[in-house]
MDTraj code that builds the backbone (N, CA, C; nanometers):
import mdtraj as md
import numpy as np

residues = "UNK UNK UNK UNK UNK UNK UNK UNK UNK UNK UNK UNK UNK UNK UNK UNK UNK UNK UNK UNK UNK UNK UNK UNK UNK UNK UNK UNK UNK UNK UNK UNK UNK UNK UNK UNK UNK UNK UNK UNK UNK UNK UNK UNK UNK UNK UNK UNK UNK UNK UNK UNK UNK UNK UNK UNK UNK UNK UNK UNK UNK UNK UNK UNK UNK UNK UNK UNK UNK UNK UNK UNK UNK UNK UNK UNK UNK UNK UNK UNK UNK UNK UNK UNK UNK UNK UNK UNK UNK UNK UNK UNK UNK UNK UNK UNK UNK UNK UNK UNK UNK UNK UNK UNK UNK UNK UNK UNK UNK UNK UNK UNK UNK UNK UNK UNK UNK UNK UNK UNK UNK UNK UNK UNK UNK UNK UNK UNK UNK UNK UNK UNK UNK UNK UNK UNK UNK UNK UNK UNK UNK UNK UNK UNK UNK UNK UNK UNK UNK UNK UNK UNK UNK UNK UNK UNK UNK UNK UNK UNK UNK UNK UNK UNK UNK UNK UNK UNK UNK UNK UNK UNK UNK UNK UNK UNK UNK UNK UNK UNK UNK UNK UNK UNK UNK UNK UNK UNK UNK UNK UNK UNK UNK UNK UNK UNK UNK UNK UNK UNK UNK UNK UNK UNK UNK UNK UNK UNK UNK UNK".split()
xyz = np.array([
    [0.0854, -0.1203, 0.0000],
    [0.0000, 0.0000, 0.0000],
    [0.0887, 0.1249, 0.0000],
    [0.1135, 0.2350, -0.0765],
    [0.1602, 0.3105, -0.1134],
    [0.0668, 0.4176, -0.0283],
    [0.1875, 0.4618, 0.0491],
    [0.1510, 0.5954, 0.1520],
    [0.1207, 0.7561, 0.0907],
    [-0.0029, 0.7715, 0.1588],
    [-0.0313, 0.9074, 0.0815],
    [0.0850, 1.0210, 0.0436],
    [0.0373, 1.0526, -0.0208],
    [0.1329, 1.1990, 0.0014],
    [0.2061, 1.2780, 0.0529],
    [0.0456, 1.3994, 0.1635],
    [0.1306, 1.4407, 0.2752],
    [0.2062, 1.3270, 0.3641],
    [0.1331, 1.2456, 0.4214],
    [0.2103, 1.1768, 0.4738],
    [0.3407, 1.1592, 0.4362],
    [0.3993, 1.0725, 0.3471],
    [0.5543, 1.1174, 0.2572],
    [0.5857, 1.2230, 0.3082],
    [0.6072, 1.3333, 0.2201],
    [0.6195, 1.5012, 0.2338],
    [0.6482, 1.5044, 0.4135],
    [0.5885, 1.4598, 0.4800],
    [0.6205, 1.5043, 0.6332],
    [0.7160, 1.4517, 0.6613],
    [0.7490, 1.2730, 0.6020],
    [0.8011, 1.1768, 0.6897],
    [0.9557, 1.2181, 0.6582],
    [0.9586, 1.2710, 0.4988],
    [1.0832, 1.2894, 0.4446],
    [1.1373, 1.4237, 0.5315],
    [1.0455, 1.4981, 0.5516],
    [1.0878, 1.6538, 0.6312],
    [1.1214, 1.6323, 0.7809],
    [1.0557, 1.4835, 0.8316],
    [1.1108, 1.4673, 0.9516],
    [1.3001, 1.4126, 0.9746],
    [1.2785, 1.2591, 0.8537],
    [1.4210, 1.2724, 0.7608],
    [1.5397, 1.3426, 0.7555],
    [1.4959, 1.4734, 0.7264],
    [1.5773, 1.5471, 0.6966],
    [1.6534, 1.6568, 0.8066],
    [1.5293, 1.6962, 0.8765],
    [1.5917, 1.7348, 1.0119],
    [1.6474, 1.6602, 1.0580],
    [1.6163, 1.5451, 1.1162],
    [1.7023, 1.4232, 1.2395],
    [1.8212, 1.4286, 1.1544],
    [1.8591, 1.4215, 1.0265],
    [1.9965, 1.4124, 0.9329],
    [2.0733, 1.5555, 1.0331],
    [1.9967, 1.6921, 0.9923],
    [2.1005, 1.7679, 1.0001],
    [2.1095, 1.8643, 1.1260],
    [1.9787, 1.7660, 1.2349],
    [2.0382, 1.8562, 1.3684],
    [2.1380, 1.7125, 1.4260],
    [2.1254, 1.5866, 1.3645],
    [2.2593, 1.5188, 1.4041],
    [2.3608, 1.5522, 1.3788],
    [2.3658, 1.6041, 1.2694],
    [2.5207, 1.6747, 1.2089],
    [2.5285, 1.7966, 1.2706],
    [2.4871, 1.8592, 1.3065],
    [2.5307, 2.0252, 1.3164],
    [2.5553, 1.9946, 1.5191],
    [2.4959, 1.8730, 1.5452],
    [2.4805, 1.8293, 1.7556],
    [2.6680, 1.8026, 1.7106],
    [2.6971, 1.7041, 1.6001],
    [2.8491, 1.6298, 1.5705],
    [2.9325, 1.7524, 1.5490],
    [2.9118, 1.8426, 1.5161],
    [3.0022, 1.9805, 1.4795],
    [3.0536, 2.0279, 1.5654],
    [2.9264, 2.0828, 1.6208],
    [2.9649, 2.1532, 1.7621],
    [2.9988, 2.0851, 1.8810],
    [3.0332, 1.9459, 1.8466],
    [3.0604, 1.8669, 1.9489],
    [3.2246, 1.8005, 1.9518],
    [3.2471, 1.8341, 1.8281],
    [3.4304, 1.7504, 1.7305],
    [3.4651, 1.8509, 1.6722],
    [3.3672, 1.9461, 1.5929],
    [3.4324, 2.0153, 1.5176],
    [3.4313, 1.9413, 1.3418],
    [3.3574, 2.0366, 1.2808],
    [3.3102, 2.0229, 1.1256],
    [3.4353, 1.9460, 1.0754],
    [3.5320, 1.9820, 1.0880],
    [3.6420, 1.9230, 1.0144],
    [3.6932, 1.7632, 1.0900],
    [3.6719, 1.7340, 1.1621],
    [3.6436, 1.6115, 1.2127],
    [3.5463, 1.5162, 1.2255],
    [3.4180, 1.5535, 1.1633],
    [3.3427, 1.4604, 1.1759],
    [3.2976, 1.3894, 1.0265],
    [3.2875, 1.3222, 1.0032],
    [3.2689, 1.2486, 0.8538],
    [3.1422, 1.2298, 0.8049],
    [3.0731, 1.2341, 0.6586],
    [2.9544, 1.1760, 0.6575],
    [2.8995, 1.0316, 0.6807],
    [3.0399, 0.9478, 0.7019],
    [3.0129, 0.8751, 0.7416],
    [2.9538, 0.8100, 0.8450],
    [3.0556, 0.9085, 0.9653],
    [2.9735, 0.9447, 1.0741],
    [2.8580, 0.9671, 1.1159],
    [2.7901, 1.0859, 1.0191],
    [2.6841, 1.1393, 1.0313],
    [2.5592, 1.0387, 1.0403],
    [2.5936, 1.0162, 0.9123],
    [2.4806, 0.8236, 0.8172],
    [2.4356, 0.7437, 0.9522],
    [2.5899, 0.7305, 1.0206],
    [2.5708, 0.6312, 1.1652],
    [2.4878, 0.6817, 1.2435],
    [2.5375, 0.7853, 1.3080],
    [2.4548, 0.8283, 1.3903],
    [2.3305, 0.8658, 1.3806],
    [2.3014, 0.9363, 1.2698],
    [2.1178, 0.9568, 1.2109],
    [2.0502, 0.8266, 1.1821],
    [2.1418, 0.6781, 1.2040],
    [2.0893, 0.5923, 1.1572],
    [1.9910, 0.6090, 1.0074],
    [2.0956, 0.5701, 0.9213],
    [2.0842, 0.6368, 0.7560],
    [2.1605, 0.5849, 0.6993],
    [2.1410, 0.5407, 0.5650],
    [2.2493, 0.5354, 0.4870],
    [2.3615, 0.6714, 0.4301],
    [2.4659, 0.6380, 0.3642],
    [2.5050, 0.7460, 0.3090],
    [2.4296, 0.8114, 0.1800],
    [2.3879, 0.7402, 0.1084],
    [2.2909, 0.7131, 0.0077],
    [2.1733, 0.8172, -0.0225],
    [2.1311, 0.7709, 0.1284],
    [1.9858, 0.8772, 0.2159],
    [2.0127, 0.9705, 0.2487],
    [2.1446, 1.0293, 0.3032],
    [2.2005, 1.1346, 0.3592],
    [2.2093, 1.2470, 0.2022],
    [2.2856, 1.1564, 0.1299],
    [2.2989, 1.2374, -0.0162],
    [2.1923, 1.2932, -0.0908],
    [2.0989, 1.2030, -0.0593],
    [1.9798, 1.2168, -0.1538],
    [1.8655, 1.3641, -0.0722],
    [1.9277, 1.3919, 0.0288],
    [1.8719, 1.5401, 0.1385],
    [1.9578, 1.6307, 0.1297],
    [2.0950, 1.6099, 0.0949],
    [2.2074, 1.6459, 0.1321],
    [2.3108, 1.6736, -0.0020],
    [2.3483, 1.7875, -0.0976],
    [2.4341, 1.7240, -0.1627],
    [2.5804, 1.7452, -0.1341],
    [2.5593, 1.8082, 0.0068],
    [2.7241, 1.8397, 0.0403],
    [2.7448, 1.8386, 0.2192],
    [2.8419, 1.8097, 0.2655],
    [2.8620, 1.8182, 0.4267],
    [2.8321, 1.9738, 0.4940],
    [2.8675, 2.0966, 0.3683],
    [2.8403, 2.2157, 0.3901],
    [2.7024, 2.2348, 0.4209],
    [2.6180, 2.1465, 0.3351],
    [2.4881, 2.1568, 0.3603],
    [2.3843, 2.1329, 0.4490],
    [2.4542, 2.0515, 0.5206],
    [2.3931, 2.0021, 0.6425],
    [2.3682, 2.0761, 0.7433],
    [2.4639, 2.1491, 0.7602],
    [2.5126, 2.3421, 0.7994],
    [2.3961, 2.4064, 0.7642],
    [2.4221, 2.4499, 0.5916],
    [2.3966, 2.5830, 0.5978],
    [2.1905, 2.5845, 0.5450],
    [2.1797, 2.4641, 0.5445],
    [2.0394, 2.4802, 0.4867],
    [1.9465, 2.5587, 0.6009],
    [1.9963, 2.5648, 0.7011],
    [1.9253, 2.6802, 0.7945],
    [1.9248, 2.8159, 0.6905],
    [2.0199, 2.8801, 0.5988],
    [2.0619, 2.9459, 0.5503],
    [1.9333, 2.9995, 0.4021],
    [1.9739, 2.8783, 0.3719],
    [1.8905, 2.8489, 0.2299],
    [1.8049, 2.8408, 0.2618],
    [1.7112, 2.8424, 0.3203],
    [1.5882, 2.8711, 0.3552],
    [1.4814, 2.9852, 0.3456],
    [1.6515, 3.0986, 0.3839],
    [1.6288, 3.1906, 0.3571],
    [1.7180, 3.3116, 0.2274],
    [1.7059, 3.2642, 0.2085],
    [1.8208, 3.3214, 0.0602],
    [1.7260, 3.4281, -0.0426],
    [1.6271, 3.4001, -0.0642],
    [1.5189, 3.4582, -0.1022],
    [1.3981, 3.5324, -0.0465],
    [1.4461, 3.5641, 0.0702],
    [1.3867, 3.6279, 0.1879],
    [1.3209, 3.7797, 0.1436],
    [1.4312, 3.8300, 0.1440],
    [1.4367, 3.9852, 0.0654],
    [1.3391, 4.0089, -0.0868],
    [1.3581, 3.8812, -0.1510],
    [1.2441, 3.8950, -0.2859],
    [1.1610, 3.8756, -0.2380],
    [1.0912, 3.7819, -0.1174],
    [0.9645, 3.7637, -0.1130],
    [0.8945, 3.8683, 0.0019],
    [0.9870, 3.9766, 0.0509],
    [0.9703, 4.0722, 0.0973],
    [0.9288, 4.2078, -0.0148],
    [0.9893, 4.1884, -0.0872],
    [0.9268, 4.3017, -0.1728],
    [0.8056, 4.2760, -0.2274],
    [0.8150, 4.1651, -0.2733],
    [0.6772, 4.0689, -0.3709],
    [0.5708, 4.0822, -0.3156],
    [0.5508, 4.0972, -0.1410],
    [0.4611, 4.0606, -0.0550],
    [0.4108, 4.2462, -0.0080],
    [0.5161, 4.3152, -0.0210],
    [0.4708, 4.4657, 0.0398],
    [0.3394, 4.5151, 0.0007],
    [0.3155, 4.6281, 0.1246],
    [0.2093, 4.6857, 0.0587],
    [0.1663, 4.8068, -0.0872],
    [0.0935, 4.7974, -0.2250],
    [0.0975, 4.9006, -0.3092],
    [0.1401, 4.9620, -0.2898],
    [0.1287, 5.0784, -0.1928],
    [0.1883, 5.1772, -0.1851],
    [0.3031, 5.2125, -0.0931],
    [0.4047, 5.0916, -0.0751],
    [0.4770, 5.0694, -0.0053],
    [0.6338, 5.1071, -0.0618],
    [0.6867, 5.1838, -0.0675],
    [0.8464, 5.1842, -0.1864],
    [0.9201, 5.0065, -0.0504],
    [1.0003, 4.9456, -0.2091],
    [1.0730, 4.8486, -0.1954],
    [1.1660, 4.8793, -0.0673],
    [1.2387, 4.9774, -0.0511],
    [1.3376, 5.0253, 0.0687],
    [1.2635, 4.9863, 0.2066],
    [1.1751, 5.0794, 0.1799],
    [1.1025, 5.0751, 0.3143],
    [1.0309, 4.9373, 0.3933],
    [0.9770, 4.8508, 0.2968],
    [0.9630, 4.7044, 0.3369],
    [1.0792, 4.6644, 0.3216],
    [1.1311, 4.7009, 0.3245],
    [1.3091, 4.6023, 0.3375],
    [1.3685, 4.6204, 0.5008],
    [1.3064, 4.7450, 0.5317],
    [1.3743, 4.8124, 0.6703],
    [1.2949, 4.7731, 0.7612],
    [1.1296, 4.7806, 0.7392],
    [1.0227, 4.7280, 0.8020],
    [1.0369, 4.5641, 0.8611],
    [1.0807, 4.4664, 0.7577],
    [1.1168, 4.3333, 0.7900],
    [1.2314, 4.3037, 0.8961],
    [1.3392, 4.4133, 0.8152],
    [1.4619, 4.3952, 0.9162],
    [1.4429, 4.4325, 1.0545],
    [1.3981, 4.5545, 1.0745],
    [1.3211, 4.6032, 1.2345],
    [1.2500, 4.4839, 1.3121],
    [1.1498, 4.4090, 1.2301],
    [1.0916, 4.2999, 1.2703],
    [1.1483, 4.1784, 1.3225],
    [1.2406, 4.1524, 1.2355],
    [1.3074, 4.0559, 1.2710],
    [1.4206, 4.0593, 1.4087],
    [1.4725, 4.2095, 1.3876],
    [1.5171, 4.2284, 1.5148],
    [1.4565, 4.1646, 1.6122],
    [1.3149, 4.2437, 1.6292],
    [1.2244, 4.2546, 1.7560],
    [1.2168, 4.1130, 1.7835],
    [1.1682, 4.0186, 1.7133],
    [1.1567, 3.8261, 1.7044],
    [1.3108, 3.8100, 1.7688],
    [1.4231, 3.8858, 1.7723],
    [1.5037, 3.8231, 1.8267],
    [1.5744, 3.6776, 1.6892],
    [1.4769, 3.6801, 1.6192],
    [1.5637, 3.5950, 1.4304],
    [1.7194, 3.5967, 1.4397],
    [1.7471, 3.4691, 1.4545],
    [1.8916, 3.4061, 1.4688],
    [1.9558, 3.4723, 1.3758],
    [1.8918, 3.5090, 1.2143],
    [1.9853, 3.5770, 1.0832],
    [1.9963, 3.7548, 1.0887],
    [1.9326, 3.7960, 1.1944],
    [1.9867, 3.9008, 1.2608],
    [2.1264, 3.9099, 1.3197],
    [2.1357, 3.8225, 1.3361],
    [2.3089, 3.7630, 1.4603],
    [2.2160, 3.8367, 1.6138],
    [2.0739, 3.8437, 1.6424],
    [2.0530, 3.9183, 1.7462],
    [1.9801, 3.8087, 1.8542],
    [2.0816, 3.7031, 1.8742],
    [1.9791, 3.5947, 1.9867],
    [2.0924, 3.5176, 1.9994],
    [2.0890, 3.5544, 2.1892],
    [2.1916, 3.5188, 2.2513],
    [2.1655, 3.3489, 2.3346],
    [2.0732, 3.3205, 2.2728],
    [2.0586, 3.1593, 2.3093],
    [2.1833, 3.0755, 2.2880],
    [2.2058, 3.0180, 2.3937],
    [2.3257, 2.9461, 2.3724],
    [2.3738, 2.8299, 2.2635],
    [2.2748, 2.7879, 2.2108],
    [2.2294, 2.7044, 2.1158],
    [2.2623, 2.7800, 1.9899],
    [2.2482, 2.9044, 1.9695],
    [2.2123, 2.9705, 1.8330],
    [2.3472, 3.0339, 1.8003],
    [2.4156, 3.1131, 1.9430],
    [2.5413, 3.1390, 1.9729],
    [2.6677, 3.0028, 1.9325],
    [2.6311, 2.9312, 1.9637],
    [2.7358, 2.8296, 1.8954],
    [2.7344, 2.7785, 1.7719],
    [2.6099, 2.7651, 1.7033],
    [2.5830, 2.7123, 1.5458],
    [2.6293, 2.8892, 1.5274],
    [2.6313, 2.9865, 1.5206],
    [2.6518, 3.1014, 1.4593],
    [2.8629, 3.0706, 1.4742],
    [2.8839, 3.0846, 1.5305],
    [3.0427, 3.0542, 1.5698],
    [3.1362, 3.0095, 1.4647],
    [3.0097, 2.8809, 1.4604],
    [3.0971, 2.7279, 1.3632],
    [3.0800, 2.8120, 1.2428],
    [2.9703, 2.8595, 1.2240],
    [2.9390, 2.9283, 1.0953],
    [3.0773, 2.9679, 1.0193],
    [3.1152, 3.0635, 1.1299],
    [3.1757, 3.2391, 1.1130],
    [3.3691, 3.1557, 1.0838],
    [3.3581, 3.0554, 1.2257],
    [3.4585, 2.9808, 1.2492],
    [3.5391, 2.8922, 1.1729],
    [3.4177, 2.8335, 1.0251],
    [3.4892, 2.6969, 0.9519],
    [3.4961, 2.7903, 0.8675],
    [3.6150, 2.7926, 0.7597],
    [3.6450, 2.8377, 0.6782],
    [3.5720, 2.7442, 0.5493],
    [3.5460, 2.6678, 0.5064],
    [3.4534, 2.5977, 0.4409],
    [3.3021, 2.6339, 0.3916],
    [3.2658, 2.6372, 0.5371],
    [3.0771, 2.7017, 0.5415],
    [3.1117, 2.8331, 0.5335],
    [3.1967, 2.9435, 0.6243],
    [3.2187, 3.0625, 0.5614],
    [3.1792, 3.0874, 0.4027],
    [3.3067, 3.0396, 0.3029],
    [3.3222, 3.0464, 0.1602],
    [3.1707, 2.9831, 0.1256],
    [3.1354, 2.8899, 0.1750],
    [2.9731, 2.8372, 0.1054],
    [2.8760, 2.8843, 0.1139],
    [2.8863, 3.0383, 0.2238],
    [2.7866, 3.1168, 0.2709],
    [2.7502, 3.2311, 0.1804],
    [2.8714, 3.2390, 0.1024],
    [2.8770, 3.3625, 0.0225],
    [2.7804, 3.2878, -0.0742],
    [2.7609, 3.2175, -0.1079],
    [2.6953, 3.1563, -0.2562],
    [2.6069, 3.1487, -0.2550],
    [2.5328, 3.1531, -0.1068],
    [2.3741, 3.2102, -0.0584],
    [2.3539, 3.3230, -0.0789],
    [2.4635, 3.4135, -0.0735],
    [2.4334, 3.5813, -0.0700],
    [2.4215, 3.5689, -0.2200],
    [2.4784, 3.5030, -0.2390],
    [2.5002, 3.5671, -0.4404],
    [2.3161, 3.5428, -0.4849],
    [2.2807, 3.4348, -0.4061],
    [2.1786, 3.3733, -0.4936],
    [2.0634, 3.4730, -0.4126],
    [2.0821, 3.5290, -0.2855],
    [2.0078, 3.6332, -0.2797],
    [1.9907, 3.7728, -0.3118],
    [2.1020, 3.8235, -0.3469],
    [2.1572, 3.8915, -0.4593],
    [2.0259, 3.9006, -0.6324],
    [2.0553, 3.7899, -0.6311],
    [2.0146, 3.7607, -0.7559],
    [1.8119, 3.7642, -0.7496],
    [1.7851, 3.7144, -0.6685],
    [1.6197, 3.6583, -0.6567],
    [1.5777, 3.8209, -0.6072],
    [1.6652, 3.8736, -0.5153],
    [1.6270, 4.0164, -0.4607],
    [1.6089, 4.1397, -0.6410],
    [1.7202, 4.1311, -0.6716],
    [1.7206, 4.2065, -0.8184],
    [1.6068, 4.1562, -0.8722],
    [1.5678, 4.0112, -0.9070],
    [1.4815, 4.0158, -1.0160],
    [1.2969, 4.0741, -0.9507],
    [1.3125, 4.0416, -0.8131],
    [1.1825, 4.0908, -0.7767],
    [1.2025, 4.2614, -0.7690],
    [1.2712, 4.3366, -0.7501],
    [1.3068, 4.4649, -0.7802],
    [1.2536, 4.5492, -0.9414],
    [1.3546, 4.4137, -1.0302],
    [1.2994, 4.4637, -1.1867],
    [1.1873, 4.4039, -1.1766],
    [1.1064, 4.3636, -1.1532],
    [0.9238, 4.3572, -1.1596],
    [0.8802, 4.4302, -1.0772],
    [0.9404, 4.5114, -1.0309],
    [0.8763, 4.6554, -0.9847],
    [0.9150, 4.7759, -1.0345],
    [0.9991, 4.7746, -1.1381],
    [0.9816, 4.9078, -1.2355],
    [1.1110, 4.9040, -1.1983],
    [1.2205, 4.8749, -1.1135],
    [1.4001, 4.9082, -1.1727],
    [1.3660, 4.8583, -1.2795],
    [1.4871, 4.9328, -1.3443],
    [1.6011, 4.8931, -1.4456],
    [1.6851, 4.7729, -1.4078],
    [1.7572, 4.7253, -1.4542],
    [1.8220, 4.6023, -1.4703],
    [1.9720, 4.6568, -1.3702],
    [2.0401, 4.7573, -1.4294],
    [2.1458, 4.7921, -1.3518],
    [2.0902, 4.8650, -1.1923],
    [2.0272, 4.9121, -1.1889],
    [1.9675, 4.9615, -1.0964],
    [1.9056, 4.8672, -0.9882],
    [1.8586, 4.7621, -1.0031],
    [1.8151, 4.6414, -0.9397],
    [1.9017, 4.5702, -0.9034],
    [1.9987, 4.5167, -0.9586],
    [2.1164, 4.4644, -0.9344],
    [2.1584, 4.5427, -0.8438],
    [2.2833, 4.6831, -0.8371],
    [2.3056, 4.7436, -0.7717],
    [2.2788, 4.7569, -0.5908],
    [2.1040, 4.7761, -0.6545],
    [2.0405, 4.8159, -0.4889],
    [2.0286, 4.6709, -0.4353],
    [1.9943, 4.6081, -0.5279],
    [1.9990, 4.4027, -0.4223],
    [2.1281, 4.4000, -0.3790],
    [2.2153, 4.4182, -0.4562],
    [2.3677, 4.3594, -0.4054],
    [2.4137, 4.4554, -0.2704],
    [2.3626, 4.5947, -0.2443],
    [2.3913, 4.6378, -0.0982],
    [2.3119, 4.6213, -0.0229],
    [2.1453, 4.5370, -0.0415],
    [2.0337, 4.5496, 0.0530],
    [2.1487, 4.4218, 0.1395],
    [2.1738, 4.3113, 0.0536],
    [2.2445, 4.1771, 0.0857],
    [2.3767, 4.1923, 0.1844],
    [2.4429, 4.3150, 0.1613],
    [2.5596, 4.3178, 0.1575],
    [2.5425, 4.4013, 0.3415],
    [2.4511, 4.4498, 0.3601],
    [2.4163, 4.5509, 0.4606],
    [2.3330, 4.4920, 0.5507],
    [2.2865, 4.3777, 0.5054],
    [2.2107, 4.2454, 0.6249],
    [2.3385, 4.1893, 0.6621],
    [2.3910, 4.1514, 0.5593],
    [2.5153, 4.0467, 0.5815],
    [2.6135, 4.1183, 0.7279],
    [2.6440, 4.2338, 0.7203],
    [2.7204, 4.3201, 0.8058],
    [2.6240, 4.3904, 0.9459],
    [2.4958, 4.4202, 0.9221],
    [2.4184, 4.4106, 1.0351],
    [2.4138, 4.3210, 1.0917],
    [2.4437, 4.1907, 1.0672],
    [2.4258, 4.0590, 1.1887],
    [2.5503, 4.0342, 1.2109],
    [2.6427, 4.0546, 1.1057],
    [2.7701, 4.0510, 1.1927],
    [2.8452, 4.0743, 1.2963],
    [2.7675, 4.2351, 1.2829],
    [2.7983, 4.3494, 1.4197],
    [2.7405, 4.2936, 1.5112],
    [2.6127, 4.2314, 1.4996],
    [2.5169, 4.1888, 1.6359],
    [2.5823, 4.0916, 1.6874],
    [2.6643, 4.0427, 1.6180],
    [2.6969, 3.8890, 1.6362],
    [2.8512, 3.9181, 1.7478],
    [2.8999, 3.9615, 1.6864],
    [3.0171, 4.0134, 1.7364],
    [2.9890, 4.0799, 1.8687],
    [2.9210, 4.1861, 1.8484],
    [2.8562, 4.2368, 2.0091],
    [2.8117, 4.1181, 2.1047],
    [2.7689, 4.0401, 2.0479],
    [2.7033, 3.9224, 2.1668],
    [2.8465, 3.7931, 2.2267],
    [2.9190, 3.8411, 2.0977],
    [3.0220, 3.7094, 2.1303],
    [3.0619, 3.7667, 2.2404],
    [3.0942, 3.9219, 2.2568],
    [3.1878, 4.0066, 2.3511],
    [3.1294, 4.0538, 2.4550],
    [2.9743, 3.9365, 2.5049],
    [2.9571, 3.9596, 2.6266],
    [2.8013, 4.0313, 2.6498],
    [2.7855, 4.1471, 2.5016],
    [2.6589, 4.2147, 2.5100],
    [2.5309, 4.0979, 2.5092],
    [2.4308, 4.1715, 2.6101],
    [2.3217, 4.0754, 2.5595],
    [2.2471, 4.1047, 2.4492],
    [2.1302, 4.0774, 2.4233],
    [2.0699, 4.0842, 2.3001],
    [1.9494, 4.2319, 2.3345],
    [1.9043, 4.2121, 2.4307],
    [1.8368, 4.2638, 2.4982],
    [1.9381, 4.3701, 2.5353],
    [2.0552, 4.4263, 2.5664],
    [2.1192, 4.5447, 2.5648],
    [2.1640, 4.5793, 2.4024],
    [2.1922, 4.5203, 2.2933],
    [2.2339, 4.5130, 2.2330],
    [2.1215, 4.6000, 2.0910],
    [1.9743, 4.5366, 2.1533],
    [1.8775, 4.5871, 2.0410],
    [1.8620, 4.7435, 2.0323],
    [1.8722, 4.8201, 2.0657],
    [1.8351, 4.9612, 2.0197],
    [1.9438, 4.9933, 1.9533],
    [2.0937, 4.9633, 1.9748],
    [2.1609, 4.9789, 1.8847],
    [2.1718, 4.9133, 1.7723],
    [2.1394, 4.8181, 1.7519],
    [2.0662, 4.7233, 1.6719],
    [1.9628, 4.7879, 1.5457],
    [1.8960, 4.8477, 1.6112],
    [1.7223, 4.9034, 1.5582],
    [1.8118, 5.0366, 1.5114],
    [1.9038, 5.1294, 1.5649],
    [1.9662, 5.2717, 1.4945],
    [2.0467, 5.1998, 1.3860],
    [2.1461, 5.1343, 1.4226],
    [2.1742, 5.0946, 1.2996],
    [2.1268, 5.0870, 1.1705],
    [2.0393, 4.9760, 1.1950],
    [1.9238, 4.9358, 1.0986],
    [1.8950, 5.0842, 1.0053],
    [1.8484, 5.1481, 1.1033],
    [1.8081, 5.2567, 1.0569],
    [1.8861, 5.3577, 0.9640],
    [1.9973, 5.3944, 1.0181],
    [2.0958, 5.4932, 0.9696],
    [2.1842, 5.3884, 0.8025],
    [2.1366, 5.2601, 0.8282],
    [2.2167, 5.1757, 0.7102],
    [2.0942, 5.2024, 0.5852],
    [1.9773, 5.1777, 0.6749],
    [1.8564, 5.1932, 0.5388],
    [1.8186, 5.3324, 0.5008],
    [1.8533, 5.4742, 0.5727],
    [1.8689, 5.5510, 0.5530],
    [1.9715, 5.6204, 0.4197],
    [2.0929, 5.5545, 0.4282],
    [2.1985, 5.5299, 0.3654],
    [2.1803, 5.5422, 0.2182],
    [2.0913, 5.4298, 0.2312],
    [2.0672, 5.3538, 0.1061],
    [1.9622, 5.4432, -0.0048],
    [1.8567, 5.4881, 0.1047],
    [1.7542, 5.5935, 0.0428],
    [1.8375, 5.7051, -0.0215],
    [1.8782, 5.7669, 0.1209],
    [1.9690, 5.9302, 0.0577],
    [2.0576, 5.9431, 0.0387],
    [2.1655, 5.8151, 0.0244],
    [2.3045, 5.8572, 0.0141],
    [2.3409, 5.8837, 0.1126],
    [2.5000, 5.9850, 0.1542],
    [2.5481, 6.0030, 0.2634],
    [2.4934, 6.1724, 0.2692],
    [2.4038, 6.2063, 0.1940],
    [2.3718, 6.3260, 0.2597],
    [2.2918, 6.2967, 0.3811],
    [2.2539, 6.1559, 0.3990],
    [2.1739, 6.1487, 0.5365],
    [2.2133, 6.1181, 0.6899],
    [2.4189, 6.1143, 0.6138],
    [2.4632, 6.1397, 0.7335],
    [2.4771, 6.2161, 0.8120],
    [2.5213, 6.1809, 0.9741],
    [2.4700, 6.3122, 1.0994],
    [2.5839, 6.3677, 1.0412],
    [2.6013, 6.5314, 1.1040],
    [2.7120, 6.6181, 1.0736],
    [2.8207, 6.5899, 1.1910],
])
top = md.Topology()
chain = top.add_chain()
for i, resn in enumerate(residues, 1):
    res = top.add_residue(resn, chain, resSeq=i)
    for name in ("N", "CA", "C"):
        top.add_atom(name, md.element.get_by_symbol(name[0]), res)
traj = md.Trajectory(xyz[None], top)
């Protein structure tokens, strides 16, 4: 008897987590560069096979927290309100996400989130594999941009610093929290930031303070 659908669809999504919070528990536990997929297979009780077929790389096991969201920013514009300019739902989300305390802020000092952020920043591997998320958000951000009346160079442009200015806002947060700040001391500077970066972006540096 051949199992419905959803059913499938869930069982494989359950699958796939147990795969890669076993791997990412093995990381932070040996260290990415020590632990094998072989390893992994064992311990998720899995083949390697099964692991591949969720999985097409050890980076991935990592970063699909990542990829999840890669297209975040397009489906932020896609979703705004008519009379909403693209900037401003861009700043609106980011503010939001602050406030949620959202791990891709770098603004959540859970100890749990604090150490998968580390390994991140820490393996030189997932580092370099992280960028290839930005590119591809880069890319999905521009094209929902040019279906809102940019130009082609112009869309490009403004995606590649909306990306480039998240990427460095959670960094800072991140960095502040490694060095002790909490998250909760950390957010209003957090939220000016935000602000004075999306400011930036609107007016140029004439909107810097004097």
């Amino acid at each position: 008897m051949t199992e419905p659908t959803g059913l499938r669809e869930r069982k494989k999504i359950r699958i796939r987590e147990q795969i890669a919070a076993t791997a990412i528990r093995m990381f932070l536990e040996s260290g990415f560069d020590q632990v094998s997929i072989t390893d992994i297979a064992r311990a998720a009780d899995v083949s390697r096979r099964t692991l591949f077929a969720y999985f097409a790389t050890k980076e991935d096991l990592v970063l699909q927290r990542f990829a999840d969201h890669e297209d975040e920013a397009a489906r932020t514009v896609r979703a705004r309100r008519p009379d909403q300019p693209p900037l401003d739902a861009l700043r609106e989300a980011h503010l939001e996400a602050l406030r949620r305390r959202d791990p891709n802020t770098g603004l959540n000092d859970t100890p749990e989130i604090m150490s998968f952020l580390q390994l991140v920043s820490g393996t030189e591997a997932l580092a370099a594999r992280l960028m290839r998320y930005s590119s591809r958000g880069v890319a999905t951000l521009a094209e929902a941009l040019r279906d809102n009346g940019f130009d082609p160079l112009t869309a490009r442009l403004l995606a590649a610093q909306v990306i480039v200015i998240h990427r460095e806002l959670t960094l800072m947060n991140h960095e502040s929290l490694v060095k002790g700040e909490s998250a909760a001391t950390r957010y209003p500077h957090a939220v000016q930031a935000t602000n004075h970066a999306f400011d930036l972006l609107r007016d140029g540096l004439e909107s810097r303070p004097a």
